[in-house]
N, C-alpha and C positions, 0 to 999 in steps of 0.2 A: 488275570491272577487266579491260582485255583491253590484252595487247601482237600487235605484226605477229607475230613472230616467238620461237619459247621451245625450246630443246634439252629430251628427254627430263632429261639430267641437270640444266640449271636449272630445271626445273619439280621435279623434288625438293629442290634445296638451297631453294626457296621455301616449297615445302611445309613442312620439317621446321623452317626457323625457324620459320612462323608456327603453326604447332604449340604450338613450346617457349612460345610467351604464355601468361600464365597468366587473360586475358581472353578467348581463345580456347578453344571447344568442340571443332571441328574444322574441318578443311578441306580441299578437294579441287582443285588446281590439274591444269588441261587441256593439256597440253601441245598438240596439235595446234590449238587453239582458240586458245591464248594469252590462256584468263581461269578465273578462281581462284573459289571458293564457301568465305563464310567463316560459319562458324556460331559463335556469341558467345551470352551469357545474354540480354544488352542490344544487338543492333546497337545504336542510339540513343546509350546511355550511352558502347558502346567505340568509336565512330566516327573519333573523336582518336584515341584511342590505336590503331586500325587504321591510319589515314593517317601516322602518324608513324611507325611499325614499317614501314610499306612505303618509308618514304620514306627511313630508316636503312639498308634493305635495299641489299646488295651481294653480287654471285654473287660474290666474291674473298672475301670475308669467313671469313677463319679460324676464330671461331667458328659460323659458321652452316654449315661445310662441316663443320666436325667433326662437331655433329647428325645429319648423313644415316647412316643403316644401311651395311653393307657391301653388300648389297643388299635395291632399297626394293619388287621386282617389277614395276615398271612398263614393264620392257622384256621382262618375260615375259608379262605379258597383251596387247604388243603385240603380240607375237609371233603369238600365238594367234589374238587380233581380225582379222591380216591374213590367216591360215589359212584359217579360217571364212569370212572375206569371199568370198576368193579359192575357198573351194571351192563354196560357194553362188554364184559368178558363174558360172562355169565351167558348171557344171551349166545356169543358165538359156541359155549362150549356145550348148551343146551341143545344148539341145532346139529354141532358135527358130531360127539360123542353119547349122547344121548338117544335110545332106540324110541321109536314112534308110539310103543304105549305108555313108559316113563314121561316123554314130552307132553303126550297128551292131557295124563294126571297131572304133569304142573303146572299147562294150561289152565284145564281146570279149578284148579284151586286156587289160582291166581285170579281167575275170572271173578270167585264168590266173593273174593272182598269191591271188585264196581259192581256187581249185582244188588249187593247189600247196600252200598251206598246209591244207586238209584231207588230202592226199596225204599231209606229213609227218606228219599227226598220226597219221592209221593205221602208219605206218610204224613209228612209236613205241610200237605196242600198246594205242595209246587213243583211246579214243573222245567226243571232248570236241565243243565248240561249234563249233571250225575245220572238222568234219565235216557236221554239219548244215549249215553253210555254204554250203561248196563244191559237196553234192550239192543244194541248194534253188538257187543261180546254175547249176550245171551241167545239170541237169534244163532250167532255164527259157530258156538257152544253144540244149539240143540242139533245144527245144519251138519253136525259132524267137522264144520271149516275151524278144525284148530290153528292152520298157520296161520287164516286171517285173525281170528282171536289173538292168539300169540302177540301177531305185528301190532294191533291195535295200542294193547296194554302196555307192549313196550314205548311205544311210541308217544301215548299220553303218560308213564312214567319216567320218561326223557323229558318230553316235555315241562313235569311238574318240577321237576327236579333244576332243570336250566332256570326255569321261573323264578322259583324258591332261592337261590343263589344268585341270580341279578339283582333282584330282591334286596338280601341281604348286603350284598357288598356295595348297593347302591345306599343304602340306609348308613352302612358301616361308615362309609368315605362322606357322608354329608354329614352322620353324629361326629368326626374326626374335626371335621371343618368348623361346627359347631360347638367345639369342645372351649372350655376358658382358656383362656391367654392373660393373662393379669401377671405380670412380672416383678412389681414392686408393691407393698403394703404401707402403712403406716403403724407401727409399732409401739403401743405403750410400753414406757418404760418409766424409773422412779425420778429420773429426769424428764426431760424434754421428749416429743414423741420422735419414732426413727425412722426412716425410709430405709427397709430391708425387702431385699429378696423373699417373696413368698413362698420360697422353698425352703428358706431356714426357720420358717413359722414352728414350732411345735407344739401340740396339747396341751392348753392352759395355757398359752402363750392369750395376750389380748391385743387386739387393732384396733385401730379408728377407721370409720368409713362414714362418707357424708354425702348429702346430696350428688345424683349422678353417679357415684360411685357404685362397680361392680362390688359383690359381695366374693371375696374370693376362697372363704372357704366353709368348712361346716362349723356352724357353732350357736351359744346361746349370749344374747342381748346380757350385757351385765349394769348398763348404764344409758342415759338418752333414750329419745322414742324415736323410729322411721317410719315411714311407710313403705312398704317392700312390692316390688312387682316381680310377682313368681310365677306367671306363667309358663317358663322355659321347663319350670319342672313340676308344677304342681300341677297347670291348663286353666287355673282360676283366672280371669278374666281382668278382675280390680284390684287396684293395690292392698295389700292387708298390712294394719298397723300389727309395730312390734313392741312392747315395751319389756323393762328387765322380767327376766324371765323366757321371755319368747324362742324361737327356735327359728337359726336360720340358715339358709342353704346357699352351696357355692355356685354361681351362677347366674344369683337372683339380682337384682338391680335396685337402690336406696332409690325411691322416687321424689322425697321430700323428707328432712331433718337429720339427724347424724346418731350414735351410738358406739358405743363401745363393744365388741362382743368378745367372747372367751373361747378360742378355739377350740373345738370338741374331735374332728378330724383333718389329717394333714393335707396339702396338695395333691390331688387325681385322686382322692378314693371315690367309687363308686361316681365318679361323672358322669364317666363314658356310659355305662350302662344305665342312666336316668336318661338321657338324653336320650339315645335308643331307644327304651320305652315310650320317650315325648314321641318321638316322632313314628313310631311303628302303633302306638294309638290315635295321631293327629289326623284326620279327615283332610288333613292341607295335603297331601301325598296325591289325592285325584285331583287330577284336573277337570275343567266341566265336559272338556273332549271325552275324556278318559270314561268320565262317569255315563255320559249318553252312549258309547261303546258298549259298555258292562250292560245297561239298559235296553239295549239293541238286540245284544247277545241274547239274552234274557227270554226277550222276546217272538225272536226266533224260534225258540225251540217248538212251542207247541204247533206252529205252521209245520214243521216238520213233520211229527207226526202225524197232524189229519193228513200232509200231503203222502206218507206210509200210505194209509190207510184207504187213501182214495185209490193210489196208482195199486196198490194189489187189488180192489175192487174191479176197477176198469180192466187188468189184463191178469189177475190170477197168476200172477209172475210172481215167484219170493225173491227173484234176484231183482228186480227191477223196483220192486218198492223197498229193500233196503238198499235201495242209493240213496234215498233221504233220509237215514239213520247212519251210513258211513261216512255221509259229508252234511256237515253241520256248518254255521259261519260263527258259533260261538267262541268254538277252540281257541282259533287265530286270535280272534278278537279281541280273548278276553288277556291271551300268554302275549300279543307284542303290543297292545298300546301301553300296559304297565310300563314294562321291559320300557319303552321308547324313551317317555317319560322320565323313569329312574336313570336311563342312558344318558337322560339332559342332561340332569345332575349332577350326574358324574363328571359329565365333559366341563360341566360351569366350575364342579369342583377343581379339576385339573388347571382350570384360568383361573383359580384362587378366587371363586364365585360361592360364598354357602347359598343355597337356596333350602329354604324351608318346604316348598313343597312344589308340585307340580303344577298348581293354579296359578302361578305367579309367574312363572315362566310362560304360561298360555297367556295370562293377562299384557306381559311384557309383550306378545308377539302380536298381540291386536291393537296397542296401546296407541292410540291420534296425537295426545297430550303429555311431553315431560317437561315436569318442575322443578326448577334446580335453586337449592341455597345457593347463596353467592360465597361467603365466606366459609374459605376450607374446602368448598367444592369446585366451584367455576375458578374460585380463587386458589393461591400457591397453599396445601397442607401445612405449611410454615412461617406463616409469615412476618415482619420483622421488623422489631424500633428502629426506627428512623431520626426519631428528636423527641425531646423532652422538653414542652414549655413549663414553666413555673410560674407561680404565682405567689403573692403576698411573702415574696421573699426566701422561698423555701428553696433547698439547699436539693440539688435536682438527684445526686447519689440518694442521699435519704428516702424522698419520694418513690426512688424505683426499688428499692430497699421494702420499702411496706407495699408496693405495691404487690412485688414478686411473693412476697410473706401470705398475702393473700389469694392471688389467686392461682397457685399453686394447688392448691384443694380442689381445684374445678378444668378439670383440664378439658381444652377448648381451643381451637388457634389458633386466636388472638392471646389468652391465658398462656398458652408455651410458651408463646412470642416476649412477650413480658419476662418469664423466667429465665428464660435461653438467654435472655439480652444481659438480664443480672448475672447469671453466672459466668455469663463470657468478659463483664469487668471484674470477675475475681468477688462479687459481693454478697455476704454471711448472711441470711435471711433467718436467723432460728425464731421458731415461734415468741412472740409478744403480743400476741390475741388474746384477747377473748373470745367466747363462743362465734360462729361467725355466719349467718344466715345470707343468703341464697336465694333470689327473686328471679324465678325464670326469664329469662330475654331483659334483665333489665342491670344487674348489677348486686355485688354483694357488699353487706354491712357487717359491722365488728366494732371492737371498742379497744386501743389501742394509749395504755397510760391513761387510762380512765378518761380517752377524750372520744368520739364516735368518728368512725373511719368507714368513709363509703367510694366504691368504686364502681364504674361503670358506666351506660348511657347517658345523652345528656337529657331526656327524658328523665330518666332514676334521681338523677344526683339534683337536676335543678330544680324540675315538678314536681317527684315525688317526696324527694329529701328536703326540698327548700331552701337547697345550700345558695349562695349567693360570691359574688366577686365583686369587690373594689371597682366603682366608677372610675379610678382612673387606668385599671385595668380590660376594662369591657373592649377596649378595641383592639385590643390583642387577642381578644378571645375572639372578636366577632372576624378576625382575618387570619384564622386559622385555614391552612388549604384543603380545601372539601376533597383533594386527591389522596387524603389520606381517613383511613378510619381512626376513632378518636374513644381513646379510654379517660373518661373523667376521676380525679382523685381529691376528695373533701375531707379534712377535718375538722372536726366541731361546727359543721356548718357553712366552710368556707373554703372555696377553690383552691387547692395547692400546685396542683399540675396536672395537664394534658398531657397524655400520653400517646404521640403521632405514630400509628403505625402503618407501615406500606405493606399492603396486598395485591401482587402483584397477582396476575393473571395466571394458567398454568400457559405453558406454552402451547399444549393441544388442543387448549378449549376450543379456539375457532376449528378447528378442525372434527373435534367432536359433534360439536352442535351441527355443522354440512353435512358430515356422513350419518347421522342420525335423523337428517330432513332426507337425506336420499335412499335412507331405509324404510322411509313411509312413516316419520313422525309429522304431521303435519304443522304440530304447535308445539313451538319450545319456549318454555318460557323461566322466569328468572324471579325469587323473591327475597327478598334482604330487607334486614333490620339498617340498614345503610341509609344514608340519605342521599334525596332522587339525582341529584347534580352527578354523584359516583355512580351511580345507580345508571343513569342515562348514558353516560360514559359506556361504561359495561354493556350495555345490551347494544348501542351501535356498535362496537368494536368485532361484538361477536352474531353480529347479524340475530340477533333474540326475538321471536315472534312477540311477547307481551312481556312486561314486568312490573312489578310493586316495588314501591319502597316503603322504607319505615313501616313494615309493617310487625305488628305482634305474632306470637303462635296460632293463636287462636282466627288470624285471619287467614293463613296459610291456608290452613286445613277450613276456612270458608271458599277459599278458593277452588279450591280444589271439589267442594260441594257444588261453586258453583256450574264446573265443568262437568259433573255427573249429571247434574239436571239439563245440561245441552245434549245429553245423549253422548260426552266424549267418554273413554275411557284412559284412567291418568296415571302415571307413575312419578314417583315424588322420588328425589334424591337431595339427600343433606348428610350432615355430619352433628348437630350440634342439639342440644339440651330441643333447644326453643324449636327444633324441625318435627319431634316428635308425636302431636297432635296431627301435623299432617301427614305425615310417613302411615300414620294408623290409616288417615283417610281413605291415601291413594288407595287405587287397586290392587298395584304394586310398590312398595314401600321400599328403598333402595339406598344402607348406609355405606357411608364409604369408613372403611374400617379403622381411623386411625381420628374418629371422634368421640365423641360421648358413649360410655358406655350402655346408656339408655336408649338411644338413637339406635345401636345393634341389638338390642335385646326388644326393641320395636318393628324395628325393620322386618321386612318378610325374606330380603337379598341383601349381603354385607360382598363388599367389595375389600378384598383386602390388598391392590396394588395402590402405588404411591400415586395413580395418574388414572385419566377415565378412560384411558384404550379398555378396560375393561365391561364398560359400558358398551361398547359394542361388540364385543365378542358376547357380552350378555343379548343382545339383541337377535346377533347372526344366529346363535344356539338356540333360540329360543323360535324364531320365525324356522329353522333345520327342522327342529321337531313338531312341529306343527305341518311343515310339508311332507316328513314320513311318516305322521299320523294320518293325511290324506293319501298318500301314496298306499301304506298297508293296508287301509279302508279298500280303495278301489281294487288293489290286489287281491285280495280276500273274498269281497261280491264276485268279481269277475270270476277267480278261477273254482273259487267251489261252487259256483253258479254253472261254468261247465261243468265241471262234473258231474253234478247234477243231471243235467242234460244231455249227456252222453251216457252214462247210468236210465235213465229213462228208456233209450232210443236201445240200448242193448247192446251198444256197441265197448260199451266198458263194463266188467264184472265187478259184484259189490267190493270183493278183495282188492281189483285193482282202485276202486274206487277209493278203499281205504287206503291204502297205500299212497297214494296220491294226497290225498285231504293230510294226513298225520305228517309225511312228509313236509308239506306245504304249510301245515301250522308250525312245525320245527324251524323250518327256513325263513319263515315268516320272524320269530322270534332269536332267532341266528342273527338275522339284517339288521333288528331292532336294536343287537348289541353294538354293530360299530357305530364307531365315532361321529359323530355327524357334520362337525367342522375337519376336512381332512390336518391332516398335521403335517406343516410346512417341513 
């Protein structure tokens, strides 16, 4: 399909409708071209339903403009493209129409801005890359060699430039990835509270938000106290209380108690570019690889020079001792492990992988030790009532009735499961709470008709709460089937109903967990608030190196301590409130995206497919870059180590030498950008 004419921006609001089809694979619309690529299972079969979606299509369209990202990068790789173009034209029109002393002054003058920038760096007491620089163009300056000069500067201005833009659109596409998702709010109104679209929020508007709860937009506390964990945009480490009055941000995560806030700004303002700032400040962007690279580079440099200084000592050569000034091993070093790294990323992003930074990905590539929740992870993201037992007589609709009233607030899934089950018998839950508090890993309380209403573990409801059952009930409770998980329901003290729910398994889990021992995970192991009977079940089924049961948060992430101190290196994978003390632990922290909002905003990697094939394509990407971070390493010694050496010997001039090295840093950073998992 081609139109005359298409704006950057309607070439995205096209794109991200025809995205949202769920008959559509992908597609790439050309703004300058004015024609679109659509990739389908079946062209053939979606043909109609392609021509009818284009033909629906309207750039006004309210829904199809909401779709678009706050920004989609398509006017930062313009950006770029025209850079590039423009500095590759320039260059050829400088060599063919350009006479020899015109060229030479804009050598020249080109030259004094790396002359000055090795200037300051000596100034500075160091002796880094901007030095070898300046004295390789300044040497070839005084030598009269403008076209080596010339080629140099073009070539490390190529290269800053490709740098600079991997860079950016690496950082673009993971703040994208990282961007809020929150689709539904809760709504004060002069009635009951409302479950609307956060997109129909507007200034002065006010929401509820409670434990676990994302914060989804900007605004100020008018009621209640939380405690807020803002590191996603502030980098503060601890949670910080909010009370009326306080200021809070979209993004941030309720860590404990609830509040009212007053919207101050609407949905996407100014996300995307917090987020970009988090992470173009974050120190998590290097990897340790990456960092001993930079350090190496670094290092380099001043053996260079004494090596100058010795080789023109020894043979009174100027061409021979600048070959260690025209081939350096920092260039490469410093332009493709970045690049490599941010290439991860990108790819992890492409398999719907955010990764927060490039430690995480190195950590996942060495990693001996994965730790998997069971429920929502190993188990079905959905899982589902099964039976309803009752007790002291209670009326089993009713019971799922308050049940679903509560834990609606906490979404979790076992919590969906419960609600999903209520609304699929057609039944009215409007609030009849009271305030309703929230016990990590154990269960929530409320008061309900002024009687006290608790839900959850049988730990909470029977140890903690004291609630009790009818003697002539106990044996029905004690021959409950341990093949199901179990949500306890009390009033005033007294058992009303079990709520049986089946978690089935996913169907790839065994097959995850094998190809994740034949990737080189040596220890896979399994933790659940579950009791051990399901629990044992579970880990035979799925061949599981070790697991706990019943256990708390806080032993999770004991666990996981205690694998640190064996010397392993771990990766934790969960979904739920209670994973989040160990998700910090791990090395690498890994949520799967359709749990707690706390759990992602902990995590270091959020998975956002339905299944863990995702899981190992995080693995495959992660062990890829690590193999072409060793690959560029030995490429790099090796071949600017010849040249070097052929440079020495006479047999290569320092121009050719540079030629070669600059080239080789380019192509070095070229490689760094494709894919690293080819694409089926």
């Amino acid at each position: 399909m081609a139109v005359p004419r298409m704006t950057m921006d309607e070439a995205d609001i096209l794109e991200y409708y025809l995205k949202n089809k769920s008959f559509v694979r992908d597609v790439k619309v050309h703004d300058q071209t004015g024609t679109l690529v659509i990739k389908a299972e079946s062209i053939a079969d979606c043909r109609g339903q392609i021509f009818e979606a284009l033909a629906a299509f309207s750039y006004n369209d309210p829904a199809a403009l909401s779709l678009v990202p706050e920004n989609t990068g398509r006017a930062l790789n313009r950006r770029y493209q025209e850079k590039l173009a423009f500095s590759i034209a320039f260059r050829l029109f400088q060599k063919v129409f350009l006479g020899g002393p015109v060229q030479n002054f804009i050598t020249a003058l080109k030259g004094a801005k790396f002359i000055k920038r090795g200037i300051r760096c000596l100034l500075k007491g160091r002796i880094r890359v901007p030095v070898l620089d300046a004295m390789a163009i300044g040497v070839s300056l005084i030598r009269g060699d403008y076209d080596t000069a010339g080629s140099i500067m073009f070539l490390l201005d190529t290269g800053e430039l490709l740098e600079d833009w991997t860079h950016k659109k690496s950082v673009g596409d993971l703040a994208r990835a990282m961007s809020l998702n929150v689709d539904k709010v809760w709504l004060k109104t002069s009635g009951e509270d409302v479950l609307v679209s956060v997109k129909s929020v507007k200034p002065g508007d006010r929401i509820q938000v409670r434990t676990s709860n994302i914060i989804p937009l900007d605004g100020r506390v008018v009621s209640g106290e939380v405690s807020v964990n803002q590191s996603s945009m502030t980098g503060e480490s601890l949670p910080v209380a909010k009370r009326p009055g306080g200021y809070v941000y979209a993004g941030t995560v309720v860590e404990e108690g609830e509040c009212v806030i007053e919207v101050t700004k609407t949905h996407g303002t100014g996300k995307y570019d917090k987020i970009v700032k988090m992470i173009e400040e974050s120190e998590k962007l290097k990897s340790e690889t990456e960092t001993r690279a930079f350090n190496l580079a670094d290092s380099l440099v001043p053996y260079a020079l004494i090596g100058t200084g010795i080789t023109y000592l020894l043979t009174r050569n100027v061409a021979r001792a600048l070959s260690f000034l025209m081939v350096d091993f920092s260039c490469a070093l410093k332009l493709s492990m970045p690049i490599t790294v941010l290439s991860a990323i990108r790819d992890a992003g492409a398999e719907g992988i955010s990764v927060k930074g490039g430690k995480f990905l190195e950590a996942v590539s060495r990693a001996d030790t994965i730790v998997f929740d069971k429920t929502g992870t190993l188990t079905k993201a959905q899982p589902r009532v099964s039976k309803i037992v009752t007790f002291g007589g209670a009326d089993e609709m009713e019971m799922l009735r308050i049940a679903a009233c509560l834990e609606e607030h906490y979404p979790h899934s076992m919590a969906n499961a419960v609600v999903d089950h209520a609304a699929s018998l057609g039944l009215s839950h409007a609030e009849m709470h009271t305030d309703i508090k929230y016990v990590v890993a154990h269960g929530i309380a409320s008061e309900i008709d002024g009687k006290k209403v608790v839900i959850g573990s049988f730990h909470f409801v029977f140890e903690d709460e004291k609630c009790s059952v009818p003697d002539s009930e106990r044996e029905i409770l004690d021959s409950l089937d341990d093949s199901y998980s179990h949500l306890y329901l009390a009033i005033d003290s007294e058992l009303k109903a079990v709520i049986c729910i089946s978690d089935p398994l996913r169907s790839e889990a065994a097959q995850i967990v094998n190809t994740l021992h034949e990737l080189g995970l040596s220890k896979v192991c399994m933790m659940t608030g579950d009791n051990k009977a399901t629990a044992r079940r579970i880990a035979a089924q799925l061949l599981i190196d070790d697991f706990r049961a019943e256990v708390l948060p806080d032993e999770k992430a004991g666990f996981i301590r205690e694998e640190h101190e064996a010397g392993r290196t771990v990766i934790m994978v969960g979904d739920g409130i209670n994973d989040t003390p160990a998700l910090s632990e791990a090395d690498a922290g890994i949520a799967i995206s359709d749990g707690a909002a706390i759990a992602r905003e902990v995590a270091d990697i959020t998975i956002s497919s339905d299944d863990l094939y995702g899981l190992v394509a995080l693995k495959k990407i992660s062990d890829a870059m690590m193999d072409r971070i060793r690959q560029n390493y030995r490429f790099i010694i090796g071949f600017n180590g010849m040249l070097i050496v052929l440079g020495l010997a006479g047999i290569m001039t320092p121009a050719q030498s540079a030629l070669f090295h600059n080239t080789s840093t380019i192509l070095a950073g070229m490689h760094s950008m494709i894919p690293l998992i080819p694409k089926k």
